[in-house]
C-alpha atoms as an extended CHARMM CRD file, in Angstrom:
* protein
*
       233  EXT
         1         1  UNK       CA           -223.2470000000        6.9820000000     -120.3090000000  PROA      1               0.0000000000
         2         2  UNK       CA           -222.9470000000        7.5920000000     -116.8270000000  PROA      2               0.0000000000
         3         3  UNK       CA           -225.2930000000        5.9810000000     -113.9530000000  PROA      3               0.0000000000
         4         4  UNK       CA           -225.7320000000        6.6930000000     -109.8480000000  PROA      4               0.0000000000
         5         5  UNK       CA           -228.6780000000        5.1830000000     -109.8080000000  PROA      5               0.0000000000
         6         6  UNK       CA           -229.4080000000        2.6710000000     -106.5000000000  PROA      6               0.0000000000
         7         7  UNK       CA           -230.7150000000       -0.6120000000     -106.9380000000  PROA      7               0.0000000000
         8         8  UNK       CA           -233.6070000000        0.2930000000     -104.9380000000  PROA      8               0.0000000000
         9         9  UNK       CA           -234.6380000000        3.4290000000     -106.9740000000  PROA      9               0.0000000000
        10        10  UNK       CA           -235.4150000000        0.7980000000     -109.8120000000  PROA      10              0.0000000000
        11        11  UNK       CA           -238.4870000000       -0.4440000000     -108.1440000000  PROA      11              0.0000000000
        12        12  UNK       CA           -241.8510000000        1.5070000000     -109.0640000000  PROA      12              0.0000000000
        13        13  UNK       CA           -242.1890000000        4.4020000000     -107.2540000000  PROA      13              0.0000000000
        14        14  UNK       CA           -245.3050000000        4.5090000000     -104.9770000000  PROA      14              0.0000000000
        15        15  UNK       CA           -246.9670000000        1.8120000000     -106.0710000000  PROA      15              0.0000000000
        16        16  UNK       CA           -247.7500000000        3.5040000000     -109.0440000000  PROA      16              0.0000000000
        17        17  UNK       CA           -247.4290000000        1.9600000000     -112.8190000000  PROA      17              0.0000000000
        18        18  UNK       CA           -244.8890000000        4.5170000000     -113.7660000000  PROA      18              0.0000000000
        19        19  UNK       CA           -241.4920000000        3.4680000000     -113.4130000000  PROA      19              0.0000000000
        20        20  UNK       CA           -239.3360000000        6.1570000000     -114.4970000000  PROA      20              0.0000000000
        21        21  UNK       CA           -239.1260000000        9.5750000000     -116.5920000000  PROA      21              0.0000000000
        22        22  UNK       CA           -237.0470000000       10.4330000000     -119.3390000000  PROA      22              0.0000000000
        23        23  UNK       CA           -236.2700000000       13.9020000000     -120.3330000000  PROA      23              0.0000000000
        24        24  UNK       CA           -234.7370000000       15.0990000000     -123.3320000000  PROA      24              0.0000000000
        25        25  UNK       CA           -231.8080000000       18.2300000000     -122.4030000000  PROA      25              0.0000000000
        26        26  UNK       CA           -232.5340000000       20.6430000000     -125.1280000000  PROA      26              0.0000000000
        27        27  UNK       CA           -235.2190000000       23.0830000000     -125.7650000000  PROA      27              0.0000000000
        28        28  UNK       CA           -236.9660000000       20.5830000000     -123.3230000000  PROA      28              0.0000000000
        29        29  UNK       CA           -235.2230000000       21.5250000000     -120.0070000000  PROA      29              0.0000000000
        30        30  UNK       CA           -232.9690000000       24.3260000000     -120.9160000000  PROA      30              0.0000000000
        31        31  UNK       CA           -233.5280000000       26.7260000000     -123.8780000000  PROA      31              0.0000000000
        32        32  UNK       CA           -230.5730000000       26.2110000000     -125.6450000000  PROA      32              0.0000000000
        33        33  UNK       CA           -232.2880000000       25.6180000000     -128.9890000000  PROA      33              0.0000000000
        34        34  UNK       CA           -231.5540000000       29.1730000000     -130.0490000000  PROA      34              0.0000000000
        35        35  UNK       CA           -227.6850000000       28.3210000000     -128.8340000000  PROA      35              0.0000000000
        36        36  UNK       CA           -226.8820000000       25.9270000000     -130.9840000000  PROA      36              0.0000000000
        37        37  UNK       CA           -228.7270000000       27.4440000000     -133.7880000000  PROA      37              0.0000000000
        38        38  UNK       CA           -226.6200000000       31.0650000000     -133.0570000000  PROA      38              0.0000000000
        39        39  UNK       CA           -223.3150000000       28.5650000000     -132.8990000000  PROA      39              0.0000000000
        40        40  UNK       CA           -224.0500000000       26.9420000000     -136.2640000000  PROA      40              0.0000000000
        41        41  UNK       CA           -224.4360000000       30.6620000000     -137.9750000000  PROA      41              0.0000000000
        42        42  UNK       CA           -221.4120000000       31.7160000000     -136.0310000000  PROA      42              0.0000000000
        43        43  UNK       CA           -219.0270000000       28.6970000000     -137.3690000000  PROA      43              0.0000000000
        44        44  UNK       CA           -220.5600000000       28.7230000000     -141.2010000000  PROA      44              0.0000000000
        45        45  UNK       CA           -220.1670000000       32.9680000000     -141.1490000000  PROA      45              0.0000000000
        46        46  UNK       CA           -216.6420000000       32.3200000000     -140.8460000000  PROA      46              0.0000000000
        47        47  UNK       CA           -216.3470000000       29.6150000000     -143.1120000000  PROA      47              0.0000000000
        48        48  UNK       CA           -217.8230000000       32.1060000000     -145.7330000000  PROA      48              0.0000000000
        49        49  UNK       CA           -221.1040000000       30.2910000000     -145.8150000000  PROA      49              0.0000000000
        50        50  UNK       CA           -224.3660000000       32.4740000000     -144.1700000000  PROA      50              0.0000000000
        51        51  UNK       CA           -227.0470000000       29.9090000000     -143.1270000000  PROA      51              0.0000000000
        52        52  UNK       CA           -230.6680000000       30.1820000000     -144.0140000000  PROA      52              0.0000000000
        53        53  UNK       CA           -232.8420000000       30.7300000000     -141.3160000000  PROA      53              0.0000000000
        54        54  UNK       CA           -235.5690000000       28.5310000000     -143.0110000000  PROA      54              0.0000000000
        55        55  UNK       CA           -232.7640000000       25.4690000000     -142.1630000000  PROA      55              0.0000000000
        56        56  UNK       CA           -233.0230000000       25.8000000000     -138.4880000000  PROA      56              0.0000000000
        57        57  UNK       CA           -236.3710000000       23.8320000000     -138.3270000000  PROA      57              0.0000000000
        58        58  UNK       CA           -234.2370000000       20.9740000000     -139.8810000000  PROA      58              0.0000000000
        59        59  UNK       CA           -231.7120000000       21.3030000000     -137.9440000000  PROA      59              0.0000000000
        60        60  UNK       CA           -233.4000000000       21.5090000000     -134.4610000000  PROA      60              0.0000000000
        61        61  UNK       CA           -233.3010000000       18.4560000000     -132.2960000000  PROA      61              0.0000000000
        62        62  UNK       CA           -231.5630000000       16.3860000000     -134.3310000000  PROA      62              0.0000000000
        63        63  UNK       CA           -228.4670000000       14.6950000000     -133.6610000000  PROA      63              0.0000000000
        64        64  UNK       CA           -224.7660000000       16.5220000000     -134.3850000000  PROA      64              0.0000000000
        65        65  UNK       CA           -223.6370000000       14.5830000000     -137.6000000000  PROA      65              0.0000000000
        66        66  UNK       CA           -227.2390000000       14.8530000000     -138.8440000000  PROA      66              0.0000000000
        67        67  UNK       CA           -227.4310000000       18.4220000000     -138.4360000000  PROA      67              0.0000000000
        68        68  UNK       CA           -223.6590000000       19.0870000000     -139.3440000000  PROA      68              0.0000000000
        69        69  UNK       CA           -223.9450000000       16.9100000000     -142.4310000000  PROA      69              0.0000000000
        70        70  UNK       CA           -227.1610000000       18.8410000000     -143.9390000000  PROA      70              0.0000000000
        71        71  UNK       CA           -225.3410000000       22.0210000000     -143.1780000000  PROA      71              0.0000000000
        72        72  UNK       CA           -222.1660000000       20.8660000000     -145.1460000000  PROA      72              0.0000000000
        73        73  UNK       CA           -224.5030000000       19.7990000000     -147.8630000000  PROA      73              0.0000000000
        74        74  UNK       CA           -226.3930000000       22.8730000000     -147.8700000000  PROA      74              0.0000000000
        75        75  UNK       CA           -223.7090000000       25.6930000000     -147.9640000000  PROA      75              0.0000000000
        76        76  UNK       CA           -221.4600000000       23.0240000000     -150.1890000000  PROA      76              0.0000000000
        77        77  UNK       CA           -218.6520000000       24.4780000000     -146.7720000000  PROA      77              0.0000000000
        78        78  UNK       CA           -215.1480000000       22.6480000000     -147.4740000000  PROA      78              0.0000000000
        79        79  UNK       CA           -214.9600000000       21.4510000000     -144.0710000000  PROA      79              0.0000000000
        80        80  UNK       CA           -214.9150000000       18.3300000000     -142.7860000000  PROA      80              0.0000000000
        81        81  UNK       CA           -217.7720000000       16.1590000000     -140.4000000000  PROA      81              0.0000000000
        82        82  UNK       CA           -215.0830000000       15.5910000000     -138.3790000000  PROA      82              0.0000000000
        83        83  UNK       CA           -213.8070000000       19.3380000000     -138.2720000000  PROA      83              0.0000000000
        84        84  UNK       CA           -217.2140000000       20.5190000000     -137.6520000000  PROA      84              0.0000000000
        85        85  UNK       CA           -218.4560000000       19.0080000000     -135.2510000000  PROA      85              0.0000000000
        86        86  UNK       CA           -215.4840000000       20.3590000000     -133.3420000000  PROA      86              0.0000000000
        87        87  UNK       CA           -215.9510000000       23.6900000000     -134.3070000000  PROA      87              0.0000000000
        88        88  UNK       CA           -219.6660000000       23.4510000000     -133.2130000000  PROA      88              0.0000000000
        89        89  UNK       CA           -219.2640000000       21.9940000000     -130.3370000000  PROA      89              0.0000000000
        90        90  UNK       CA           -216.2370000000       24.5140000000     -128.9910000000  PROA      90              0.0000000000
        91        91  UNK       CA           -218.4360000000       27.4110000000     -129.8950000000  PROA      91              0.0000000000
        92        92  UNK       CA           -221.5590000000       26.2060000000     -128.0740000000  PROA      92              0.0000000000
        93        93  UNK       CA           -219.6210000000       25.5480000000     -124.9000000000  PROA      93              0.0000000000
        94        94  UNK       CA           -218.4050000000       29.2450000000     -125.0650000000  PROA      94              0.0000000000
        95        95  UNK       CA           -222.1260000000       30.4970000000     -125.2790000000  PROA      95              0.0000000000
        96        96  UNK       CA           -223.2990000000       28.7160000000     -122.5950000000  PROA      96              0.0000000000
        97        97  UNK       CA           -220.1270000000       29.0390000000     -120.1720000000  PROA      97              0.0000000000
        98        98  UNK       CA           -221.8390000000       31.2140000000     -117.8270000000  PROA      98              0.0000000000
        99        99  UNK       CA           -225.0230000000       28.8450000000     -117.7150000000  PROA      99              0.0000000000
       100       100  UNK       CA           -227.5720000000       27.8360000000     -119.4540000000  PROA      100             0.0000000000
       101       101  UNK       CA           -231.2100000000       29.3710000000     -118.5000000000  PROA      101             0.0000000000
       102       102  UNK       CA           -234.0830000000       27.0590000000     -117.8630000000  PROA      102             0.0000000000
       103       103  UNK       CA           -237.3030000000       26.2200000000     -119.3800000000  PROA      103             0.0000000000
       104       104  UNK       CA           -239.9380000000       27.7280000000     -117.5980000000  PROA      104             0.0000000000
       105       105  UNK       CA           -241.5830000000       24.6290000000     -114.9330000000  PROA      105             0.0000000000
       106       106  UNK       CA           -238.1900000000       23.0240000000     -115.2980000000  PROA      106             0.0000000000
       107       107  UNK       CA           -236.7230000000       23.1210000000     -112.2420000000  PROA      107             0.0000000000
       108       108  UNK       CA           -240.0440000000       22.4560000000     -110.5110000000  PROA      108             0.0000000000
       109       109  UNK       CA           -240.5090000000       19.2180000000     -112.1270000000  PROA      109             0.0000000000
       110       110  UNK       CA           -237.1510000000       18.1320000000     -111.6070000000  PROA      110             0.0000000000
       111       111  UNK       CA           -237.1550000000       18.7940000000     -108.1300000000  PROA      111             0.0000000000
       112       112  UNK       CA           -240.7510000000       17.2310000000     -107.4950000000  PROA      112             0.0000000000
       113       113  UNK       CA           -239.3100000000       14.1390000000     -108.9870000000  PROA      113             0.0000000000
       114       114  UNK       CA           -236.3620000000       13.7330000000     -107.2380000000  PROA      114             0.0000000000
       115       115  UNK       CA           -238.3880000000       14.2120000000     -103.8610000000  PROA      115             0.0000000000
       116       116  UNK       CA           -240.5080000000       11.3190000000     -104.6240000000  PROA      116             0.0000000000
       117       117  UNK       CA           -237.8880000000        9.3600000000     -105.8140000000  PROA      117             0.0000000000
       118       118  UNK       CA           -238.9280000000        8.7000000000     -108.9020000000  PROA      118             0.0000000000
       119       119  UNK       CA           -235.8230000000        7.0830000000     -111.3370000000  PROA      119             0.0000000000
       120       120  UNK       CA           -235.4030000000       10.1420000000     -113.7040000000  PROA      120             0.0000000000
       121       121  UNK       CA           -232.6890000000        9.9170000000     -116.7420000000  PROA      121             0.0000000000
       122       122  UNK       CA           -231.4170000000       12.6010000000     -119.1070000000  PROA      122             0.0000000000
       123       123  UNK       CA           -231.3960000000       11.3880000000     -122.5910000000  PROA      123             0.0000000000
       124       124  UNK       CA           -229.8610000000       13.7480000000     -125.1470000000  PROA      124             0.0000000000
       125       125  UNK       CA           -228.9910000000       13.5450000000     -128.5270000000  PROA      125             0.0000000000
       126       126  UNK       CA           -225.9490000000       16.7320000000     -127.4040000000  PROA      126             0.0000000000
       127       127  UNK       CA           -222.3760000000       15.0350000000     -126.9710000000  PROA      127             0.0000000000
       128       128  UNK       CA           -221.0590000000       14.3040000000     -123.0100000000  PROA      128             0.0000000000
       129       129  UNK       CA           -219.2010000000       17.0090000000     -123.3010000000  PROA      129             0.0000000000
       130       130  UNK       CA           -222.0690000000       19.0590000000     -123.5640000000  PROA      130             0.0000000000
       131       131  UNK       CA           -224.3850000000       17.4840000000     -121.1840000000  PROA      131             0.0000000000
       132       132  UNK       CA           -221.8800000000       17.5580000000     -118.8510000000  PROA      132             0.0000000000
       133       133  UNK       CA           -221.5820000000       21.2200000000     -118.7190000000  PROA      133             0.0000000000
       134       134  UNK       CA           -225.0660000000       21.4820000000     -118.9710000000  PROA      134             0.0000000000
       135       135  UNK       CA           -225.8370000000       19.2700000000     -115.8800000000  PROA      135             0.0000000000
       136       136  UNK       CA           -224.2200000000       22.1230000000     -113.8260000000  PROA      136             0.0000000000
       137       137  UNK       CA           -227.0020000000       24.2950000000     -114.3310000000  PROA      137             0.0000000000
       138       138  UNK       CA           -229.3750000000       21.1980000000     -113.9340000000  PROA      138             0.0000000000
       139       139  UNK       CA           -228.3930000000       19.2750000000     -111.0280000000  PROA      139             0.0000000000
       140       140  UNK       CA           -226.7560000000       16.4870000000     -111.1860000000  PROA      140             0.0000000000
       141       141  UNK       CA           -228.2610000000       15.1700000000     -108.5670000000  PROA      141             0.0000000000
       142       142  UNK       CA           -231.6910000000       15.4570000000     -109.9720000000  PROA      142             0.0000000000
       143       143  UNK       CA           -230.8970000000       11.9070000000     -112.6440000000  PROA      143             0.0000000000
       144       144  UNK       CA           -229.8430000000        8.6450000000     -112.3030000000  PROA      144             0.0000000000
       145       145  UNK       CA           -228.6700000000        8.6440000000     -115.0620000000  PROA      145             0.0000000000
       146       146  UNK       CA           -227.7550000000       10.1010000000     -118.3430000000  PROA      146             0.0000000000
       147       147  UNK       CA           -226.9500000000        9.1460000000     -121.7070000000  PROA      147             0.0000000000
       148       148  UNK       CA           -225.2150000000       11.1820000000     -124.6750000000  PROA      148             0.0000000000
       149       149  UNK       CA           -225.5670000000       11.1210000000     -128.4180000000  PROA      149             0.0000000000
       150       150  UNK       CA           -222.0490000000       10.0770000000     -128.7170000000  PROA      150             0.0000000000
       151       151  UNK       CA           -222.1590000000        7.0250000000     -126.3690000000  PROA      151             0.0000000000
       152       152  UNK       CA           -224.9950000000        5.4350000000     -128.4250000000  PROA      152             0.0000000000
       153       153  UNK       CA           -224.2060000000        3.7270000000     -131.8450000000  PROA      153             0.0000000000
       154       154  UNK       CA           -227.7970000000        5.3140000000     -133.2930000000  PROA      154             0.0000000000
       155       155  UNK       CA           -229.4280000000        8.3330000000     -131.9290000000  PROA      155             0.0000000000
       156       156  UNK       CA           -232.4050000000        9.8650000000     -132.1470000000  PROA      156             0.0000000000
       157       157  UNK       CA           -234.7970000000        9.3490000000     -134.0830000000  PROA      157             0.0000000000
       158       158  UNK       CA           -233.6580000000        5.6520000000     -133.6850000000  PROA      158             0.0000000000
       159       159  UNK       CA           -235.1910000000        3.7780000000     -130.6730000000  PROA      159             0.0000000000
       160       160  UNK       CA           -231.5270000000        3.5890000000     -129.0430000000  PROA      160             0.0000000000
       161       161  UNK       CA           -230.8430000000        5.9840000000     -126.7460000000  PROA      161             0.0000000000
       162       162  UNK       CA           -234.2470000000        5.4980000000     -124.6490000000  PROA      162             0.0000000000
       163       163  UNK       CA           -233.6290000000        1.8400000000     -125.1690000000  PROA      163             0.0000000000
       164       164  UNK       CA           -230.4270000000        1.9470000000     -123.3880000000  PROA      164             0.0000000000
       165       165  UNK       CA           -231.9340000000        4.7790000000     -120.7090000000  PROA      165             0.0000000000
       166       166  UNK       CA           -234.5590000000        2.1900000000     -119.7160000000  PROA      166             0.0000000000
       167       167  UNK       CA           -232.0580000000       -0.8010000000     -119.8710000000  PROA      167             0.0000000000
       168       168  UNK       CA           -229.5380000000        1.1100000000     -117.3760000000  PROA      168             0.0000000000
       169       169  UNK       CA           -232.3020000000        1.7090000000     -114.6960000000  PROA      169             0.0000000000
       170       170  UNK       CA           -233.8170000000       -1.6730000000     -114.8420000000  PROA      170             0.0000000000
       171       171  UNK       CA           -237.1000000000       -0.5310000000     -116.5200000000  PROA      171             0.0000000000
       172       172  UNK       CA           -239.9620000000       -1.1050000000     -119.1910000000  PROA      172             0.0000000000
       173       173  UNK       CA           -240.1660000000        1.0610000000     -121.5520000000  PROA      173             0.0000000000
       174       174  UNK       CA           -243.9180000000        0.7680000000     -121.7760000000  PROA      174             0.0000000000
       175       175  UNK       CA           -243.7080000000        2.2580000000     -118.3240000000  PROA      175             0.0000000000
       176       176  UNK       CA           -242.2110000000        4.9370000000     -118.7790000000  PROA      176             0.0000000000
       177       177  UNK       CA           -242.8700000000        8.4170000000     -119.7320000000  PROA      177             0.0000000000
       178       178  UNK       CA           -240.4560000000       10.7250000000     -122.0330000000  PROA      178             0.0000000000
       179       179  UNK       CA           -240.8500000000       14.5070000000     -122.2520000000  PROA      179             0.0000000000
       180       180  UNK       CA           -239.2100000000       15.9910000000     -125.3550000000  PROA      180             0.0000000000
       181       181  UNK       CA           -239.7710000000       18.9170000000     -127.3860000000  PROA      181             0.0000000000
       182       182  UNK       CA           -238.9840000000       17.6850000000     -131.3440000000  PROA      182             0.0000000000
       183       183  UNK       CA           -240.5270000000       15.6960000000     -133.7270000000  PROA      183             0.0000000000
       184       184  UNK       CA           -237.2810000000       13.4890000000     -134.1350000000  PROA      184             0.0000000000
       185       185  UNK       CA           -237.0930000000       13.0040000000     -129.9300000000  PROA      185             0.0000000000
       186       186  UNK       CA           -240.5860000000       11.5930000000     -129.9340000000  PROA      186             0.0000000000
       187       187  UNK       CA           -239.9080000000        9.7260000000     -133.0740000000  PROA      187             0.0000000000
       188       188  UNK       CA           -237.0830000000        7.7040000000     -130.8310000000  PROA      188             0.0000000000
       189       189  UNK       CA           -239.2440000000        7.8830000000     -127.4700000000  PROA      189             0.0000000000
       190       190  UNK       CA           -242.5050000000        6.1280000000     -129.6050000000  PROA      190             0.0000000000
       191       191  UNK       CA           -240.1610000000        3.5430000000     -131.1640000000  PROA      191             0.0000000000
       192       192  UNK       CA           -238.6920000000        2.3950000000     -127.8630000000  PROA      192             0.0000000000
       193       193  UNK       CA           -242.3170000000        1.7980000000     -127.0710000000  PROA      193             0.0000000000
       194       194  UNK       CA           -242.5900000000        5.0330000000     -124.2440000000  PROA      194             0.0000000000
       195       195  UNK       CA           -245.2660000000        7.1090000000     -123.5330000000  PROA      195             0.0000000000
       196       196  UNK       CA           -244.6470000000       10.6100000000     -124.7650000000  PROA      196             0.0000000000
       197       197  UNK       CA           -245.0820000000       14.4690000000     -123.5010000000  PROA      197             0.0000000000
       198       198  UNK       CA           -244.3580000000       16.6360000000     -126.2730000000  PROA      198             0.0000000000
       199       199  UNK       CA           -243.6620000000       20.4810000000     -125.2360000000  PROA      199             0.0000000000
       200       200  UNK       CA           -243.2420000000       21.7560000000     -128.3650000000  PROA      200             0.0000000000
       201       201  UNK       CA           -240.2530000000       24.7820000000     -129.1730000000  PROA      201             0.0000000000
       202       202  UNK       CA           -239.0090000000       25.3540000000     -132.8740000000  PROA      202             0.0000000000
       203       203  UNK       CA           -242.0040000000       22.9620000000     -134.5520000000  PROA      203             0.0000000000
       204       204  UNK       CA           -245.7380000000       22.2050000000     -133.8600000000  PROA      204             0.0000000000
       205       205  UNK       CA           -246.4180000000       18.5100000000     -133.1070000000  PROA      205             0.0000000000
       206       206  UNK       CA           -249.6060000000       17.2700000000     -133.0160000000  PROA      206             0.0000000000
       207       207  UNK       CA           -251.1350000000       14.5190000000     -130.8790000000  PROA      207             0.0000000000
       208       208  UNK       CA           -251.5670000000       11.3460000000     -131.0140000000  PROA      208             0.0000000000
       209       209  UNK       CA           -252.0870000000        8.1230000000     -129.6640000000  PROA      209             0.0000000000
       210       210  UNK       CA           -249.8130000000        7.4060000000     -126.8090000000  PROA      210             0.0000000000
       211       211  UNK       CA           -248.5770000000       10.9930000000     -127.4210000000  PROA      211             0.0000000000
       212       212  UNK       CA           -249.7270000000       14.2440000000     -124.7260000000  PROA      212             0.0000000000
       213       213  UNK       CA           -249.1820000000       17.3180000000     -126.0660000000  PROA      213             0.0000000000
       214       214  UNK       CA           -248.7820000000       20.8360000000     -123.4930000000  PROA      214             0.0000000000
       215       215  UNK       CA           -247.8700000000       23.6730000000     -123.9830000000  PROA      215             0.0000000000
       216       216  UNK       CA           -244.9530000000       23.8900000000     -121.4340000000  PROA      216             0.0000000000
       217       217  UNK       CA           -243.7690000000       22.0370000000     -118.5440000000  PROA      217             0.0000000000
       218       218  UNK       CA           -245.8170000000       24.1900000000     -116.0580000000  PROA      218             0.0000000000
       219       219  UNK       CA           -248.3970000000       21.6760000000     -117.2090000000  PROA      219             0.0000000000
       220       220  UNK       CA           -246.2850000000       19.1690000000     -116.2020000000  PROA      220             0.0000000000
       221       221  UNK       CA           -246.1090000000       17.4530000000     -112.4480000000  PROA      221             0.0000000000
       222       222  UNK       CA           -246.2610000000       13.7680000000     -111.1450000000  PROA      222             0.0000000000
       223       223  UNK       CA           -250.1980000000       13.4900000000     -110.9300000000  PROA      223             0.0000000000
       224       224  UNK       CA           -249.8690000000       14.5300000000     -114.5230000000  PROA      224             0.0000000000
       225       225  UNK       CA           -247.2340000000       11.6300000000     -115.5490000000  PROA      225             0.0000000000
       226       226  UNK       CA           -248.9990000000        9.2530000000     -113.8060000000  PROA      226             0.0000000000
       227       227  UNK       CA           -252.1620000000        9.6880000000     -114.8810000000  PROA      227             0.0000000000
       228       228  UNK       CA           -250.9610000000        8.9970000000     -118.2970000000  PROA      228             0.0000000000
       229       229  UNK       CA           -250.0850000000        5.6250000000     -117.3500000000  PROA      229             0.0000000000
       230       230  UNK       CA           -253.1820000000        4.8490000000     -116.1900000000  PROA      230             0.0000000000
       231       231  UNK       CA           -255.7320000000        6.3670000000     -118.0890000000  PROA      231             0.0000000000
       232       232  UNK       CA           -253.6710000000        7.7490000000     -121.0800000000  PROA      232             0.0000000000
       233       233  UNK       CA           -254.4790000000       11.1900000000     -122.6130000000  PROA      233             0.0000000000
């Protein structure tokens, strides 16, 4: 986990009741969904093992042993979780080594936060390896902090990584709002007790209480976010 975030970015930003934003990294901020998915058929074609494209809804979003487990299970590969997760990892740095592209409103948010100062963290379910490449095409700059699948003892859909997000920046989780784009990143964002944006991208999710769903983060600005805090949907 790594954290820049000033003491005095932890206090509520304008007076309003929401105290910070978490954002999940892919298919949320950056479309990389279809990356990872083209880097799991790459690694399993060589292995002698073509994947199902009806497996990449259960595969999306979740964390790396999940995903690399039920892979291994479901080819019956004689690899490793280990091995894989190597392999996987290696090939989906070389697909996005010239950058990553953006989810469309992405940038805008990200930027509108950071001008009103409002404590934003990047909470991803990828390795730090990963995120940190990533955060080149994101900004840096733009969070105060982030926090990697492999730094947490549980990831997503467990509670833990948002948990430790809000604990880093000094924050309730009841005021806070997470954007995320799976069913298994609002899972974890619900169970830490967060208010959720889902932007759907592989899988429909449907509303719910506590839960906003849009249809892309164009929909998404600051009015938005903190109007959910204070009058919900």
């Amino acid at each position: 986990m790594t954290s820049t975030v000033p003491a005095s970015l932890t206090r509520t930003a304008d007076g309003s009741a929401l105290q910070a934003v978490f954002l999940d990294m892919d298919g949320t901020l950056v479309d990389s969904e279809g990356f990872w998915w083209d880097a799991e058929a790459e690694v399993f074609k060589d292995l002698g093992h073509p994947l199902d494209e009806a497996w990449r809804e259960v595969v999306v979003g979740g964390p790396m042993t999940r995903s690399a487990g039920f892979l291994i299970e479901a080819t019956g590969a004689d690899i490793s979780l280990d091995e894989l997760t190597v392999l996987l990892n290696d090939k989906f740095e070389e697909r996005i080594g010239l950058g990553v592209p953006l989810m469309p409103g992405a940038a805008r948010l990200l930027a509108e936060l950071a001008a009103h100062g409002v404590p934003t963290a990047l909470v991803s379910a990828s390795h730090r390896r990963i995120i940190d490449r990533i955060l080149v095409s994101l900004g840096p700059g733009n969070f105060a902090l982030s926090v990697a699948g492999d730094e947490v003892d549980r990831t997503k859909p467990h509670p833990d990584p948002y948990l430790v997000a809000a604990r880093g920046l000094g924050v309730d989780p009841a005021r806070c709002v997470v954007v995320e784009d799976t069913a298994t990143g609002v899972a974890a964002a619900e169970a830490a007790g967060c208010r959720v944006v889902a932007v759907p991208s592989i899988a429909p999710i449907a509303p719910a209480a506590g839960r906003t769903v849009v249809g892309s983060l164009e929909e998404v600005d600051l009015v938005f976010l903190r109007g959910l805090m204070t009058h919900g949907h």
